[in-house]
C-alpha positions as CSV (number, residue, x, y, z in Angstrom):
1,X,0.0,0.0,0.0
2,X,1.2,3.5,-0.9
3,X,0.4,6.1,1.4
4,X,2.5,9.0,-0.5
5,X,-0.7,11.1,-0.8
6,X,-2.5,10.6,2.7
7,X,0.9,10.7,4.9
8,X,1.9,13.7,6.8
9,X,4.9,14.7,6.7
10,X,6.2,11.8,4.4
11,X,10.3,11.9,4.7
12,X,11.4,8.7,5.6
13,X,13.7,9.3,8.2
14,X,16.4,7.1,9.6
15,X,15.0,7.3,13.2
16,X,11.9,5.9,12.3
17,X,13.0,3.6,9.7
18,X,15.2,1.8,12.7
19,X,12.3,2.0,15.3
20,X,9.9,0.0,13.0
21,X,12.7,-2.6,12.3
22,X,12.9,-3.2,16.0
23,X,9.0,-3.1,16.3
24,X,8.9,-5.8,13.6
25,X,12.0,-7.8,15.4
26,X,9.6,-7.6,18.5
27,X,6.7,-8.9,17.3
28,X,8.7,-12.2,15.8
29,X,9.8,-12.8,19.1
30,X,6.5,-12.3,20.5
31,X,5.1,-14.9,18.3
32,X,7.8,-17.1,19.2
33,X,7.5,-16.5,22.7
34,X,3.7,-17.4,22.2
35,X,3.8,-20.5,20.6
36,X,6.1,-22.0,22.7
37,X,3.9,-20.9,26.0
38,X,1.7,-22.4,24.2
39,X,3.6,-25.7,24.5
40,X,4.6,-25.6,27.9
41,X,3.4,-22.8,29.7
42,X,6.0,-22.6,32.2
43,X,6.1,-19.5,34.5
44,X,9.4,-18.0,33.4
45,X,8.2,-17.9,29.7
46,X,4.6,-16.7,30.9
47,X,7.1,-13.4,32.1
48,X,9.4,-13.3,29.0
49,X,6.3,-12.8,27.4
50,X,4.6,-10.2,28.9
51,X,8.1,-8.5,29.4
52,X,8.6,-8.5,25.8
53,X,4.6,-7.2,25.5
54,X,5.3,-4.8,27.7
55,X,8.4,-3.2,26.3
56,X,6.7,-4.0,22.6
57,X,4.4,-1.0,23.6
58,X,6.8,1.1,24.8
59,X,8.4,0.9,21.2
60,X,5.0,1.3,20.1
61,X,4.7,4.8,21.6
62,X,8.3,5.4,20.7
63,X,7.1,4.9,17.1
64,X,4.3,7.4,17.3
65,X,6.6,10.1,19.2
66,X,9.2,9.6,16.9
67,X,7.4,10.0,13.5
68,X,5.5,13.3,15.4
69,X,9.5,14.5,15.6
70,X,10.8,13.5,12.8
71,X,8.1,12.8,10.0
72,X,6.4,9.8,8.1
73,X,8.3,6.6,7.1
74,X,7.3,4.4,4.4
75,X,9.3,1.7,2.9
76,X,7.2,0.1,-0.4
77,X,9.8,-2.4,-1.5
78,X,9.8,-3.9,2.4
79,X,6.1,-3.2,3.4
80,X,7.7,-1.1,6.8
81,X,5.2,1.4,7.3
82,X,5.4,4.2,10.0
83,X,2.7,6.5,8.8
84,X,0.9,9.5,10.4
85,X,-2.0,9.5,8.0
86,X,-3.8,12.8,7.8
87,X,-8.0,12.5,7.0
88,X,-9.9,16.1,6.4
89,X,-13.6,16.0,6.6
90,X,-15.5,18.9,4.8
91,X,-18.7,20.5,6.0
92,X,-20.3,23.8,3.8
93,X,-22.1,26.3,5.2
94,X,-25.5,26.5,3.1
95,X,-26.7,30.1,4.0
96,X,-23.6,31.8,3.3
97,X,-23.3,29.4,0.0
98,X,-26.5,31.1,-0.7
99,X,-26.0,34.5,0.1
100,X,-22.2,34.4,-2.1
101,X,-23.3,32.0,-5.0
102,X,-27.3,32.7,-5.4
103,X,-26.9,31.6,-9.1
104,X,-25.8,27.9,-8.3
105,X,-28.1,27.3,-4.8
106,X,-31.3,26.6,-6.2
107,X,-29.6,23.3,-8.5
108,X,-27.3,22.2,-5.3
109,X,-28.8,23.0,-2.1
110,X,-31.6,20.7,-1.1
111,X,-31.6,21.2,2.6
112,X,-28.0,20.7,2.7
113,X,-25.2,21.7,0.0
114,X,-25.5,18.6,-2.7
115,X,-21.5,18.0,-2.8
116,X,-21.3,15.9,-6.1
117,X,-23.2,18.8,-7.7
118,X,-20.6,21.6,-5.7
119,X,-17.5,19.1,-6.5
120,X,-18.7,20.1,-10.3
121,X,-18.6,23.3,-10.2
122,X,-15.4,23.8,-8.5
123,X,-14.0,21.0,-11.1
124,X,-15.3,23.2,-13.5
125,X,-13.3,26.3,-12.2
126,X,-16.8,28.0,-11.7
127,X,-15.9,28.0,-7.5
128,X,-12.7,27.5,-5.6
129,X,-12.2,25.5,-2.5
130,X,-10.7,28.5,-1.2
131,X,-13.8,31.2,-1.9
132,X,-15.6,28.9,-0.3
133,X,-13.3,29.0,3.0
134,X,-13.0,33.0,2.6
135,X,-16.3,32.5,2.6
136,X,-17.1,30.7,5.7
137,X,-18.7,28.1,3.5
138,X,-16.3,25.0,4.1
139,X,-15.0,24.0,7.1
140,X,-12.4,21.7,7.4
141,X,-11.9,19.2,10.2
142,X,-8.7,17.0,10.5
143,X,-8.1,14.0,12.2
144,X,-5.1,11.7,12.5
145,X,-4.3,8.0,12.6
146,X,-1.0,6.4,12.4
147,X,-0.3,3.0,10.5
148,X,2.5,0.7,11.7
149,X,3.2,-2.5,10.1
């Protein structure tokens, strides 16, 4: 998967690249660790296991500090991904699309602003994304999630 166009801050740096190599490391040993309590459940592996759990999470959180620091990591050839993936949702203010573009509101306002219809005439340079912002006509709401694999 190739999040080039979602990422945030998509540099690839070395400090994540080697953070995601030991998270991957981790999680082999986990699984190792697992199937063999699986086996023989001793005690001492029972510990190894959630010690290596434990400090799995702490690399975990390392992960997500360190690509905050440093930027997004993405390796396509190895499928190493440490990825702070930015989503924007859009919302449009209908009276003020009204009260700016009165031509265009009766064919793309029903009760709320039809966006297909809007995503037409902004494709066809008739609005910009930015008017409508000026405008107080689109809000923009970001959220973040991270992808490590």
């Amino acid at each position: 998967m190739d999040y080039t166009k979602s990422a945030v801050n998509l540099r690839n740096p070395i400090e994540v690249g080697n953070l995601l190599v030991q998270y991957r490391k981790e999680e082999q040993d986990i699984e190792s660790i697992q199937s063999q309590i699986q086996a023989l459940i001793p005690k001492e592996l029972q510990e190894k296991l959630e010690e290596l759990q434990n400090y799995h999470a702490e690399t975990n959180n390392a992960i997500l500090k360190s690509i905050d620091e440093f930027g997004s990591y993405q390796d396509l050839e190895t499928g190493v991904y440490g990825v702070k993936q930015r989503k924007v949702s859009k919302s449009y203010n209908a009276e003020n699309f009204k009260l700016c573009y009165s031509q265009f509101a009766p064919a793309i306002i029903i009760e709320t602003i039809d966006i297909p219809k809007l995503s037409g005439l902004i494709k066809g340079n008739l609005i910009t994304e930015d008017d409508l912002r000026r405008k107080n006509i689109l809000k923009e709401t970001e959220t973040f999630s991270y992808i490590i694999k």
